[in-house]
C-alpha positions in Angstrom: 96.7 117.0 97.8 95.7 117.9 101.1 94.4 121.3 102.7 97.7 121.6 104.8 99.4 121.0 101.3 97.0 123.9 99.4 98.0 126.3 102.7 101.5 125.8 102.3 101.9 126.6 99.3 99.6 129.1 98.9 101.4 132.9 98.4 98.3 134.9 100.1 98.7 132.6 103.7 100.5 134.3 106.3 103.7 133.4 106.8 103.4 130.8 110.3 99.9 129.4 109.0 102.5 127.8 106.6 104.9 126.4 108.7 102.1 125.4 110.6 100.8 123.5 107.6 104.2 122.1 106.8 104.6 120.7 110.2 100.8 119.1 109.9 102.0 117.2 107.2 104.6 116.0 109.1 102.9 114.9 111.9 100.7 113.3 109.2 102.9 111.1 107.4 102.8 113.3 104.5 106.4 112.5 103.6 105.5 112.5 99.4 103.9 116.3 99.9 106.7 117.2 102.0 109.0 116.6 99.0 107.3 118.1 96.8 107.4 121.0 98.3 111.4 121.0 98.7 111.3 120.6 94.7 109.0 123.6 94.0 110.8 126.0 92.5 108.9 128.9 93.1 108.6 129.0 96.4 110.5 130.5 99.1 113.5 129.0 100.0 112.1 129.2 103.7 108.9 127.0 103.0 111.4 124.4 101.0 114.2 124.3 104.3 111.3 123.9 106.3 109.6 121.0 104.6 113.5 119.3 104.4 113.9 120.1 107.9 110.7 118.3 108.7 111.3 115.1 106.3 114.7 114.9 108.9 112.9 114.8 112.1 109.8 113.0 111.0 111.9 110.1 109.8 111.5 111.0 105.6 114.6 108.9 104.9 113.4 107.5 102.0 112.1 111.0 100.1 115.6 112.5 102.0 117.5 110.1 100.0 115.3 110.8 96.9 115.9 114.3 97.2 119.4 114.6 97.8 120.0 112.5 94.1 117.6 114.8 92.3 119.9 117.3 90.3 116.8 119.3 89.7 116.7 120.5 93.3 118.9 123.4 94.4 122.4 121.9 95.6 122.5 123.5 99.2 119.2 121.5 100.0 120.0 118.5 97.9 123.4 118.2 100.2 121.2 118.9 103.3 118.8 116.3 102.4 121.8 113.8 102.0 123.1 114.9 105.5 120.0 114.2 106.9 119.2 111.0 105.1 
């Protein structure tokens, strides 16, 4: 896992240094830690929109497509992950 990965899903970060870290892996490539952070459950539904979000514009079609068959991930994001897929 990478440091943006450990930031981002770290509770005691402030609350932009984790977008910021989300949007690193982005820029990255980090498509796989992007959706792994959609599928955490237990962490806020901001970080988890965010990371989907990202996966969208960074061209995460693949993981999109992944996440939006995954019945294990809440049904508002797996719908937006098949909307953006």
């Amino acid at each position: 896992m990478s440091n943006a990965f450990q930031t981002a899903v770290r509770s005691n970060v402030q609350r932009e240094k984790r977008f910021d870290a989300i949007d690193r892996m982005a820029e990255r490539g980090q498509r796989r830690n992007l959706g792994i952070i959609v599928r955490m459950g237990g962490l806020d539904g901001e970080y988890r929109r965010r990371a989907l979000e990202t996966l969208g514009d960074f061209g995460g079609s693949g993981e999109l497509a992944d996440i939006a068959e995954d019945t294990t991930v809440d049904p508002s994001l797996r719908r937006r992950a098949g909307e953006l897929a």
